[in-house]
GULUM-188339 format. One record per residue: residue in three letters; y, z, x of N, C-alpha, C in turn. Coordinates in steps of 0.1 Angstrom, whole numbers, padded with zeros to 4 digits, always signed. Atoms other than C-alpha are relative to their C-alpha. Example, Ala and Ser with C-alpha at 12.3 -4.5 7.8 and 13.67 -1.06 7.14 Angstrom:
2
ALA-0012+0000+0009-0045+0078+0123+0012+0000+0009;SER-0011+0000-0009-0011+0071+0137+0011+0008-0008;
//
This chain:
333
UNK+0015-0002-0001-0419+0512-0413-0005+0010-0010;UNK+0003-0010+0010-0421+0545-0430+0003-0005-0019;UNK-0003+0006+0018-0407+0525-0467-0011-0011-0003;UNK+0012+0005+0006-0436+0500-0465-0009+0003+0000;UNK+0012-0009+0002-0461+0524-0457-0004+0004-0013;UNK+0001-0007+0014-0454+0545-0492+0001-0012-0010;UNK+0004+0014+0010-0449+0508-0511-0015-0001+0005;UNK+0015+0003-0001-0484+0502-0496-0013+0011-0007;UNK+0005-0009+0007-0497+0534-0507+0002+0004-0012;UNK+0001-0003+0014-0484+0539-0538-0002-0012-0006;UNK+0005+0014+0006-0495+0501-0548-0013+0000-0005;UNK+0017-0001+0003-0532+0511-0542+0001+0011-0011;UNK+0004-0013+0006-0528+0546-0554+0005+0003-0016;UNK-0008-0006+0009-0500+0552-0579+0002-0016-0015;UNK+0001+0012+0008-0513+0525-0603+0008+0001-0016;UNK-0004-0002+0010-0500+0524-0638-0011+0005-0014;UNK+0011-0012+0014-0537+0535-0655+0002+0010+0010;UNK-0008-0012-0008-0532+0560-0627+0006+0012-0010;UNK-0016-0007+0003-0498+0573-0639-0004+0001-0016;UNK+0005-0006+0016-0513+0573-0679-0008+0008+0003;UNK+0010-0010+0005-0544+0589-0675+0008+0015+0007;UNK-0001-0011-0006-0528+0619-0652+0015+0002-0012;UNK-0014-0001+0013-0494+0616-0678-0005+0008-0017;UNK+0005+0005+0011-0526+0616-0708-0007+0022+0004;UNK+0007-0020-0002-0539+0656-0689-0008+0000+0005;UNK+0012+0003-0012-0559+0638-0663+0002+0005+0014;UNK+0000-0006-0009-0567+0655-0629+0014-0010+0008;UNK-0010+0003-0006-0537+0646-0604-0001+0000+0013;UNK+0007+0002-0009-0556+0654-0576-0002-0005+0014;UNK+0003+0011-0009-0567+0623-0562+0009-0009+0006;UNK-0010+0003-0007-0535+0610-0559+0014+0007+0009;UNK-0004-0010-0009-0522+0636-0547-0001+0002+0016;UNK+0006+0000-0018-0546+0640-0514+0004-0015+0002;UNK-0006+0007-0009-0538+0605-0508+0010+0001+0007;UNK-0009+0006-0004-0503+0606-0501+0000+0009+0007;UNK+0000-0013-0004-0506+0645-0489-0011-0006+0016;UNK+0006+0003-0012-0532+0630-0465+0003-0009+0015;UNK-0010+0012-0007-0509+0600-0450+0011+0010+0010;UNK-0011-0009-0009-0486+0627-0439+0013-0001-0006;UNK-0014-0001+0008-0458+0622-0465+0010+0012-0003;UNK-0001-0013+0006-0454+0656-0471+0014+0005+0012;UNK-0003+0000-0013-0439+0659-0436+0010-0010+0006;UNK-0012+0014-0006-0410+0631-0432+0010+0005+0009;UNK-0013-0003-0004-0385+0657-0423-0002+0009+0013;UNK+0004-0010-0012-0407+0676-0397+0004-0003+0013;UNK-0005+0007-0011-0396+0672-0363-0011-0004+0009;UNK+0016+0007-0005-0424+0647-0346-0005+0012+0010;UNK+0007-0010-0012-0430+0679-0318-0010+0008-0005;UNK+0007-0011+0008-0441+0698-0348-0011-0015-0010;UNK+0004+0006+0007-0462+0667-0362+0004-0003-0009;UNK-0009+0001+0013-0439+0657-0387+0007-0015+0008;UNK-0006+0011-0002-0420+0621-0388+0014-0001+0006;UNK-0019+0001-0007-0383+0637-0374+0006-0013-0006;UNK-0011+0008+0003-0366+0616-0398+0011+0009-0006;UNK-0013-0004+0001-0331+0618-0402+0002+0003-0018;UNK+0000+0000+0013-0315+0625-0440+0001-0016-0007;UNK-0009+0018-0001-0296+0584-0434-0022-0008-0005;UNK+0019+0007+0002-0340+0577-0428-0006+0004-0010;UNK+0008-0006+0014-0351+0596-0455+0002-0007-0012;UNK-0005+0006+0009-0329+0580-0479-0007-0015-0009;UNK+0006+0014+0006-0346+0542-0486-0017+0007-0002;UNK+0013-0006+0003-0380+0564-0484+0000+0005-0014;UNK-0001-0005+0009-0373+0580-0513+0005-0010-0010;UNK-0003+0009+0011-0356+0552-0536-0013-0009+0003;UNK+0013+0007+0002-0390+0533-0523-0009+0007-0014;UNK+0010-0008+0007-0410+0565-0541+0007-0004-0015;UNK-0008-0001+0017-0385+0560-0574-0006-0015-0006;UNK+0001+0011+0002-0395+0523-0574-0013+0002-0010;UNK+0009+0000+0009-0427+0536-0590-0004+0011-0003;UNK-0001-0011+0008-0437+0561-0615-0005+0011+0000;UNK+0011-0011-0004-0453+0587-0596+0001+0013-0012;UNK+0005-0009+0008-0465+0612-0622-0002+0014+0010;UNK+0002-0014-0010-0469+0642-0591+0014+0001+0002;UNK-0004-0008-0001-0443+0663-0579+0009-0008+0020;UNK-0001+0002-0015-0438+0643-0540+0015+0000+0006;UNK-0012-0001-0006-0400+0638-0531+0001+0017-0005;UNK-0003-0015+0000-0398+0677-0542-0004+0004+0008;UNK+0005-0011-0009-0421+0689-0521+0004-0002+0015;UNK-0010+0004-0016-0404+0668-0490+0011+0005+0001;UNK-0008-0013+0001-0378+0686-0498-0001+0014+0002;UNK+0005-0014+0000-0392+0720-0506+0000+0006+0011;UNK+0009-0003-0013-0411+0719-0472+0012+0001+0006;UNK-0012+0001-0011-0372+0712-0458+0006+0015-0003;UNK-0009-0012+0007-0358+0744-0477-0006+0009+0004;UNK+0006-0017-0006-0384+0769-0468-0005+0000+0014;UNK+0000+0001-0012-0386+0758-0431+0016+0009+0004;UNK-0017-0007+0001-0346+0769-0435-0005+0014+0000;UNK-0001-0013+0002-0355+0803-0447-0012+0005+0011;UNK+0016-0002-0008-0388+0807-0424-0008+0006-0008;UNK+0012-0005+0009-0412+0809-0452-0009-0005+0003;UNK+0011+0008-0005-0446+0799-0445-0001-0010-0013;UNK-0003+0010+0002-0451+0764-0460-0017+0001-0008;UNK+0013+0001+0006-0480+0765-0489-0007-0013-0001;UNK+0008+0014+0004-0505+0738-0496+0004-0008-0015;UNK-0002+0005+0015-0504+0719-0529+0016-0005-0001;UNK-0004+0006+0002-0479+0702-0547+0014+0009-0002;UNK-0009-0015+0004-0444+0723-0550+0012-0012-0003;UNK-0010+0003+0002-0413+0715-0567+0013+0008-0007;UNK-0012-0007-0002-0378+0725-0570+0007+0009-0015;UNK-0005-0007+0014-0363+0749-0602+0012-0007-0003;UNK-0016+0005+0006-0331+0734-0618+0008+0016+0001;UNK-0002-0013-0001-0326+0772-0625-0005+0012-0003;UNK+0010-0012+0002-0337+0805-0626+0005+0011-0008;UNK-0005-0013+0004-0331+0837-0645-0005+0009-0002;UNK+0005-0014+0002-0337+0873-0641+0001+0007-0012;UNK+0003-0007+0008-0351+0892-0668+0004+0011-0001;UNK-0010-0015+0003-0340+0927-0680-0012+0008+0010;UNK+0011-0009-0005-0378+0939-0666-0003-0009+0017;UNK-0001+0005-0011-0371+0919-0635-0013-0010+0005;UNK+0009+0012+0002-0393+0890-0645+0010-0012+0006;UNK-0012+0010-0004-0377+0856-0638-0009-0014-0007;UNK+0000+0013+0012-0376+0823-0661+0006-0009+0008;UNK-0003+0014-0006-0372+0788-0647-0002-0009-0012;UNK+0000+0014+0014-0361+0763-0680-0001-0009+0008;UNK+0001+0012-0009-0372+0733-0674-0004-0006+0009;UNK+0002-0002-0014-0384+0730-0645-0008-0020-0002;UNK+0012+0013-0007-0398+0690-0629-0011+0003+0002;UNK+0016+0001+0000-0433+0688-0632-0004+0011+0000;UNK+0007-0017+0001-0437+0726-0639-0011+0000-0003;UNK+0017-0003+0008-0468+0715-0660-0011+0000+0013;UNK+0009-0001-0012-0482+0710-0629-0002+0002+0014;UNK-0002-0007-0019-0471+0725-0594-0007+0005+0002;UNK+0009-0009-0007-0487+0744-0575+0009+0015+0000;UNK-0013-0005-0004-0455+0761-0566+0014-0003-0005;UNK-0014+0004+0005-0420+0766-0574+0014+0006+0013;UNK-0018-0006-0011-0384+0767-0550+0007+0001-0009;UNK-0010-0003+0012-0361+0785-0566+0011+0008+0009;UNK-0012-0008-0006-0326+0795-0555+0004+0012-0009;UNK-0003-0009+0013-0315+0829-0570+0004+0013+0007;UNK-0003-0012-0008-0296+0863-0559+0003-0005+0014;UNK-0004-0001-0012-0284+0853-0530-0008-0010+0007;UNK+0011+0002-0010-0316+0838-0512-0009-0012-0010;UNK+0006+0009+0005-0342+0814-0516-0017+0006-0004;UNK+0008+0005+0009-0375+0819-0541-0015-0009+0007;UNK+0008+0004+0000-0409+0807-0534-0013+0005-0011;UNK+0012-0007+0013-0431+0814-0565-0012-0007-0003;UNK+0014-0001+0002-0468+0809-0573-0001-0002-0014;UNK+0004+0008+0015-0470+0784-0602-0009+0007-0009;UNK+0012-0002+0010-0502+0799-0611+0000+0012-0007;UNK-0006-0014+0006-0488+0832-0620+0004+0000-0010;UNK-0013-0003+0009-0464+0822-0644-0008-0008-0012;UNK+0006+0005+0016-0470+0812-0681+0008-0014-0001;UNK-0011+0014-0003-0458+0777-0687+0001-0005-0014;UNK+0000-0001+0014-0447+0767-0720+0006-0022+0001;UNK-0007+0014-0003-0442+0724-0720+0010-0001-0007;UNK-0014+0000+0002-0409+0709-0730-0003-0011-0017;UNK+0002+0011+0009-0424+0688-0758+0005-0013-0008;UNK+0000+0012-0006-0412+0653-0749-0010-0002+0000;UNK+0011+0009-0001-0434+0627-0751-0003+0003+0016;UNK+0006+0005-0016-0456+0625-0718+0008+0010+0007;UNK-0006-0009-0009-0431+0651-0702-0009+0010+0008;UNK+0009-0005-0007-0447+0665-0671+0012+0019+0003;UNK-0009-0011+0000-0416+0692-0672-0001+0013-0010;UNK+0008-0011+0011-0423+0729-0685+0009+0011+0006;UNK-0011-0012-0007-0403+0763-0686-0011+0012+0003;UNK+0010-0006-0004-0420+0786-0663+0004+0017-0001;UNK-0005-0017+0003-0417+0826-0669-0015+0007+0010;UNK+0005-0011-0005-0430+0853-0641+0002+0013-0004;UNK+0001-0016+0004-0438+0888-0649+0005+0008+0014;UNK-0008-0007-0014-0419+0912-0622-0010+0003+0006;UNK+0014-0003-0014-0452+0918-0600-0008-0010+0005;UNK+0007+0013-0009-0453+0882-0594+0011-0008+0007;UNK-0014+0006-0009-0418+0875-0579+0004+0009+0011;UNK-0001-0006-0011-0413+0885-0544+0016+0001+0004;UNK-0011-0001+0000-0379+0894-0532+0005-0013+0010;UNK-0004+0010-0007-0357+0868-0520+0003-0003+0014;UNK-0001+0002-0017-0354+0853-0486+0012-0004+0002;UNK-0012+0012-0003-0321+0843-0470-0006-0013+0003;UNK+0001+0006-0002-0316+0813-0465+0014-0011+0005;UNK-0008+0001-0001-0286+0806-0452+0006-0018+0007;UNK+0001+0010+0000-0271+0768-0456-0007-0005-0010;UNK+0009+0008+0006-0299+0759-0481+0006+0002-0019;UNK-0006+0007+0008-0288+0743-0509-0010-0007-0013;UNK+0014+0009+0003-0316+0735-0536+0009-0010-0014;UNK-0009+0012+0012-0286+0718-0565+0000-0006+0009;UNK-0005+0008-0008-0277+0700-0537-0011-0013+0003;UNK+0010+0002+0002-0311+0688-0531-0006-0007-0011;UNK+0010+0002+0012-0325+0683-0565+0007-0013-0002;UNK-0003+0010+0002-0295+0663-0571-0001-0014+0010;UNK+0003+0008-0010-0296+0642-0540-0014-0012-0002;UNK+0013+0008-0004-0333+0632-0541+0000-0010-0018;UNK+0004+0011+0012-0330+0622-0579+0006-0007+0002;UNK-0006+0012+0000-0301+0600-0574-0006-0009+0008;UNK+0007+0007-0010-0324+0583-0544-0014-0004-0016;UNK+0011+0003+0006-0354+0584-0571+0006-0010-0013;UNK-0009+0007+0010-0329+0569-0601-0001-0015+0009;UNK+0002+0018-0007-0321+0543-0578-0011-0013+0002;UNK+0012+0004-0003-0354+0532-0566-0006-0004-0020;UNK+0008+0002+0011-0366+0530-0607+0008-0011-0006;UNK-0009+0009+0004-0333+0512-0615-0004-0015+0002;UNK+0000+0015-0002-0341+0482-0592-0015-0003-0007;UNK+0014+0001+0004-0377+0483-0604-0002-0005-0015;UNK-0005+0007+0018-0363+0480-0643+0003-0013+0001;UNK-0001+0014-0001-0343+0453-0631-0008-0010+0001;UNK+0009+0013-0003-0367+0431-0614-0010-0002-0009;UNK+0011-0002+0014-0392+0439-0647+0013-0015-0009;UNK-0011+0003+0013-0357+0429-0668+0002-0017+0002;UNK-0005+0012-0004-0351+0396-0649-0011-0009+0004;UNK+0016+0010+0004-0389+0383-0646-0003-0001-0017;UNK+0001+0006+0017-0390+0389-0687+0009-0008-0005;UNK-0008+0007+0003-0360+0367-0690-0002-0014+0007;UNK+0007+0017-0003-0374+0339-0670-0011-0006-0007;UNK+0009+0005+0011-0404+0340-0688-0001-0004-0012;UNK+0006-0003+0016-0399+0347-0720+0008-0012-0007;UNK-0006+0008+0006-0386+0314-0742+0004+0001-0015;UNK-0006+0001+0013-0365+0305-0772+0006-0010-0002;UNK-0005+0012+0005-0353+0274-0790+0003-0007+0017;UNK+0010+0008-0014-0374+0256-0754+0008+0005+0011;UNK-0002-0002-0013-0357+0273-0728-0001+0014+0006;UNK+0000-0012+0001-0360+0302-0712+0014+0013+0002;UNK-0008-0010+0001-0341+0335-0724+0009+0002+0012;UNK-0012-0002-0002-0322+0337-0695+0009-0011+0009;UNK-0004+0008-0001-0307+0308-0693+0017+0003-0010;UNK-0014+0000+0008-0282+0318-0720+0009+0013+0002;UNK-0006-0013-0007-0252+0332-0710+0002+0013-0002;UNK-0002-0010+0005-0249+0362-0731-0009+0010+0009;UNK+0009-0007-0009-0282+0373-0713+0005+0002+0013;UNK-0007+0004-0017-0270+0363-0679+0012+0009+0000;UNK-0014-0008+0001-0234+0386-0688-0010+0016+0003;UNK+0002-0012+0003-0259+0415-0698-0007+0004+0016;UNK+0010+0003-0015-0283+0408-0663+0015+0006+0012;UNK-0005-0001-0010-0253+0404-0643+0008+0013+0002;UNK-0007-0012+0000-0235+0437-0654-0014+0014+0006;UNK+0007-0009-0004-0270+0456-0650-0004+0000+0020;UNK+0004+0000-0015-0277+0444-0613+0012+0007+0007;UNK-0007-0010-0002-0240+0459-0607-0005+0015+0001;UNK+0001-0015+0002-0252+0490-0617-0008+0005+0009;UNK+0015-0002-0017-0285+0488-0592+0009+0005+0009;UNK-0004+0001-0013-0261+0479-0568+0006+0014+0005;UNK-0011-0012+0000-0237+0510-0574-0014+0013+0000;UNK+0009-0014+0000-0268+0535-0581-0003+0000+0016;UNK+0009-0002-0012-0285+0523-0547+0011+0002+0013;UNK-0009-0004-0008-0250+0528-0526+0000+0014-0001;UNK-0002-0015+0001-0244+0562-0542-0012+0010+0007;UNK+0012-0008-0012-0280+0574-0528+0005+0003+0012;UNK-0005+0001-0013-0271+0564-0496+0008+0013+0007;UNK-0010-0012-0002-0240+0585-0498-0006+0013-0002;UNK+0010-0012+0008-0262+0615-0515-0006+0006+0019;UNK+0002-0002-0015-0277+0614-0475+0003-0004+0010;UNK-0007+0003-0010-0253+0608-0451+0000+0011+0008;UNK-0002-0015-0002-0248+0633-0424-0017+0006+0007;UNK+0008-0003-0006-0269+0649-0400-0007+0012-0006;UNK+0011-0013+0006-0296+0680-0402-0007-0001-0013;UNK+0011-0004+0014-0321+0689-0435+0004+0004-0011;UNK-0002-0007+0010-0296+0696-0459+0011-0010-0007;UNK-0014+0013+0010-0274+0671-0484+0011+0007+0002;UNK-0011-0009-0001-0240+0681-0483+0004+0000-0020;UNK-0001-0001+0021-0232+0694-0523+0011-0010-0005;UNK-0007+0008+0006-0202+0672-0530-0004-0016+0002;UNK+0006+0010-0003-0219+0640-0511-0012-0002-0015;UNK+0016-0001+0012-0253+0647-0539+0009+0003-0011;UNK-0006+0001+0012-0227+0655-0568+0007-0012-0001;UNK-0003+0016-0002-0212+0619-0560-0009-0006-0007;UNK+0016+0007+0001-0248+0605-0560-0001-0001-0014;UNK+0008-0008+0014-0259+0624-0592+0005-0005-0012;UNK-0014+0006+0011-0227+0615-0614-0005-0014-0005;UNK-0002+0013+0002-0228+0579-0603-0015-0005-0006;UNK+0013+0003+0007-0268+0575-0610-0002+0002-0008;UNK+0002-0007+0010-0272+0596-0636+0010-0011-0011;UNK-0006+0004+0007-0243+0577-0656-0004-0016+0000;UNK+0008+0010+0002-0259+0546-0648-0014-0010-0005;UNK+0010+0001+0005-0292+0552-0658-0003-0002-0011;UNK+0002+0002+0014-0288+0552-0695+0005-0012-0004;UNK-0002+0016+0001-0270+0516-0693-0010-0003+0000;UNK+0013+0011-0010-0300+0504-0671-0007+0001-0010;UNK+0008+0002+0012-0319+0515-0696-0004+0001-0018;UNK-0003+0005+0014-0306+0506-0726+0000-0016-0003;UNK-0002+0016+0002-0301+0470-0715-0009-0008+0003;UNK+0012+0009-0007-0335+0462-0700-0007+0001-0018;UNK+0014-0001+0012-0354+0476-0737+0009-0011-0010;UNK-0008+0008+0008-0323+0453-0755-0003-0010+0007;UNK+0002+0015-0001-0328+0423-0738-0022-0001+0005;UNK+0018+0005+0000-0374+0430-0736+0002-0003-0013;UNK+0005-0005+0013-0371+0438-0775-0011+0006-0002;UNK+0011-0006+0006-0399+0448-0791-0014+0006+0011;UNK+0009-0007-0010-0421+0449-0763+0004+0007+0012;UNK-0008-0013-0007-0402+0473-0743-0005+0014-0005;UNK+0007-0009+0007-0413+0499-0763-0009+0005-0002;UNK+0010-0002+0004-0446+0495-0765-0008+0012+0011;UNK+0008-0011-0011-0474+0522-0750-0007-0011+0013;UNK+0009+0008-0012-0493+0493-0728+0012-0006+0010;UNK-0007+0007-0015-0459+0478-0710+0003+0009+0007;UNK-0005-0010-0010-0447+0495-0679+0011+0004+0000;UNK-0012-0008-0001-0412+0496-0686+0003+0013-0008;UNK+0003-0016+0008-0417+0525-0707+0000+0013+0012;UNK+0001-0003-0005-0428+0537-0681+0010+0007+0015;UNK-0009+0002-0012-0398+0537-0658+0014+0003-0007;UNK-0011-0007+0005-0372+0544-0682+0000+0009-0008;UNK+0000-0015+0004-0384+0574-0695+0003+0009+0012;UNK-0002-0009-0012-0382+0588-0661+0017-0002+0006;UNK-0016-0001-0001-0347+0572-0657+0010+0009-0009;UNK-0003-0013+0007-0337+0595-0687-0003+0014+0001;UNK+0001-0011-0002-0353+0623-0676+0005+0005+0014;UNK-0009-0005-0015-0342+0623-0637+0019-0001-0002;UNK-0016+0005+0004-0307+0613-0654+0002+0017-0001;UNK+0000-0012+0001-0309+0652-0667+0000+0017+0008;UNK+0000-0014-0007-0324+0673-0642+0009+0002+0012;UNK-0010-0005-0007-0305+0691-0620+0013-0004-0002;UNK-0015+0005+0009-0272+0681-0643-0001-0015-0001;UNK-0005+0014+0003-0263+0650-0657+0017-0003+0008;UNK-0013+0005-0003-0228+0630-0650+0008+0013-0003;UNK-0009-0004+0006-0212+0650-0670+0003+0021+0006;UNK+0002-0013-0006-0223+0687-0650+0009-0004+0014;UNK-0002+0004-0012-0216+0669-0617+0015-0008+0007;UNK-0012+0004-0003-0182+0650-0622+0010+0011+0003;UNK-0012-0006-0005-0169+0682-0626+0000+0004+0009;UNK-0004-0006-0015-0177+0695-0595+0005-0012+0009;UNK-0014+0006-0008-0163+0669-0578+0010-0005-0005;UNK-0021+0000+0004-0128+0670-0599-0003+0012+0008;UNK-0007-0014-0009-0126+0705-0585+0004+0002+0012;UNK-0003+0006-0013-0135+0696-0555+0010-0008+0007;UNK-0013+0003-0004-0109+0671-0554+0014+0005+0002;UNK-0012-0008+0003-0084+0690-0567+0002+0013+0010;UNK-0005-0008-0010-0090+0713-0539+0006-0002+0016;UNK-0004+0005-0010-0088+0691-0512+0012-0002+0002;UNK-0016-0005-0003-0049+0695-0514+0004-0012+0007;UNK-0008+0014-0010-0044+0664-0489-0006-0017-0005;UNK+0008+0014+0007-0036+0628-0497-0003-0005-0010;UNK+0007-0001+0015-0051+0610-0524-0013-0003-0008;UNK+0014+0000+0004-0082+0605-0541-0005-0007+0008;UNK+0009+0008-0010-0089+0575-0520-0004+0005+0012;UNK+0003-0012-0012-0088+0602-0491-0010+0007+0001;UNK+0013-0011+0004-0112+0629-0506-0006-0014-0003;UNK+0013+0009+0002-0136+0598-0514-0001-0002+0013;UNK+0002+0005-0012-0131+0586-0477-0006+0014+0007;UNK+0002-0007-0011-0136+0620-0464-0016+0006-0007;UNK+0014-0002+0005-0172+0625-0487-0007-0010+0006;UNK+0010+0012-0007-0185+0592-0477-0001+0002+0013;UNK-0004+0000-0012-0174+0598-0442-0011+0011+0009;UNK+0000-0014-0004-0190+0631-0435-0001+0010-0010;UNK+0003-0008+0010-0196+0662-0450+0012+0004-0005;UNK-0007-0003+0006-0170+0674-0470+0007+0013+0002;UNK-0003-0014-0006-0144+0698-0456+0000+0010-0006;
//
């Protein structure tokens, strides 16, 4: 119910002139209050509290729904967010908020957030740091963009009389989190390439038949829909497991496996559009710049394998197929 709702709503709303003109330094706004108005914001609230009481297992196809298209706002963060500072009992701001990759304290006890998802334009920022969890006041901070094409990502810097001291937050996990929800958002954009990749191959013709008729295409198709398949299991795994909080080695799973599959996916959909893959007017542009850029935040494969080698290697019992059985299974002892 709740996954063709937000397909329904982001169809009308999250159009693709949409997603340029707000990508181009157009108000964000409007699509904003829609989804903010539907009650999206709120998936993870427990229905007593007017909120949808979905589980993380429910959350999960909600969110590869959102990845399916190119939202230009800030939204699986702040379904999140809203889950993280409910954890700490922070009061829960308005506007758009999303999560820090990381933070760092200054000598004058300022604090720096590189990089940050859609910094150019939050409202707000969650940030784990010192112990506790961060809620900072976007509008305070100086924002410097990452200068990437179209990049909605910016490194945010507070001056020490605009960062409040930290809150516990005890359980709350915002790596755990960030990576979680992108490998759900990876996934969701993956199948979205694909199905782009495999209607331009029916269409598109060459010496009278169409492109993917020949097997070469068909090898490259059939190895990319694997990869869907593997991105859109690993989500899954990413939110297994009861309560409002990913478990860290389940989301370093996720993260690895998406993340490492996203630069295939989108290498093989612009190799087999050619030329028009690239251009500013098609959409897959659109969808695999964001699969390289959620490929990145909050670590790539290459951040996230290692925490779970360590992790293996501490699990002491058994053997790898064990620690895989006992991550999928459950949270991770």
């Amino acid at each position: 119910m709740f996954v063709e709702a937000i397909e329904s709503i982001l169809r009308d709303a999250c159009t693709s002139a949409a997603v340029r003109s707000i990508e181009d330094g157009g108000n964000p706004r409007g699509l904003w209050d829609a989804i903010a108005d539907a009650g999206f914001l709120e998936l993870l609230l427990p229905e007593q509290d007017g909120g949808a009481g979905l589980t993380l297992p429910g959350l999960a196809p909600v969110l590869i729904a959102m990845g399916r298209h190119p939202l230009p706002v800030p939204l699986a963060q702040s379904v999140a967010a809203r889950a993280l500072l409910r954890r700490a009992g922070l009061a829960i701001p308005q506007g758009m908020i999303t999560l820090a990759q990381a933070g760092v304290r200054e000598a004058d006890g300022g604090v720096v957030c590189p990089v940050t998802p859609y910094g150019a334009l939050a409202d707000h920022v969650v940030l784990s740091l010192d112990g506790g969890l961060l809620l900072l006041d976007a509008g305070a901070a100086s924002r410097e963009a990452t200068g990437v094409h179209r990049d909605q990502a910016a490194t945010l810097r507070w001056p020490a009389r605009a960062v409040p001291e930290p809150v516990p937050a005890p359980g709350a996990d915002v790596g755990a989190w960030g990576a979680a929800l992108h490998a759900a958002l990876s996934a969701g954009a993956a199948r979205r390439v694909f199905d782009l990749t495999l209607q331009f191959c029916n269409d598109r013709t060459q010496f009278g038949r169409a492109i993917g008729k020949f097997q070469a295409v068909q090898h490259q198709l059939s190895v990319m829909a694997e990869l869907v398949a593997a991105s859109h299991i690993a989500a899954q795994i990413a939110f297994a497991g009861d309560g409002d909080q990913p478990d860290r080695i389940a989301a370093a799973v996720a993260k690895a496996r998406t993340s490492e599959a996203a630069a295939a996916i989108a290498a093989t959909a612009h190799g087999l559009h050619g030329a028009i893959g690239i251009t500013e007017e098609y959409d897959l542009q659109l969808l695999t710049r964001r699969l390289h850029q959620w490929r990145m935040f909050h670590g790539s494969e290459t951040f996230w394998d290692r925490v779970v080698g360590v992790a293996c290697l501490a699990h002491g019992q058994g053997t790898v197929v064990d620690f895989i059985r006992a991550v999928t299974d459950g949270p991770t002892p």
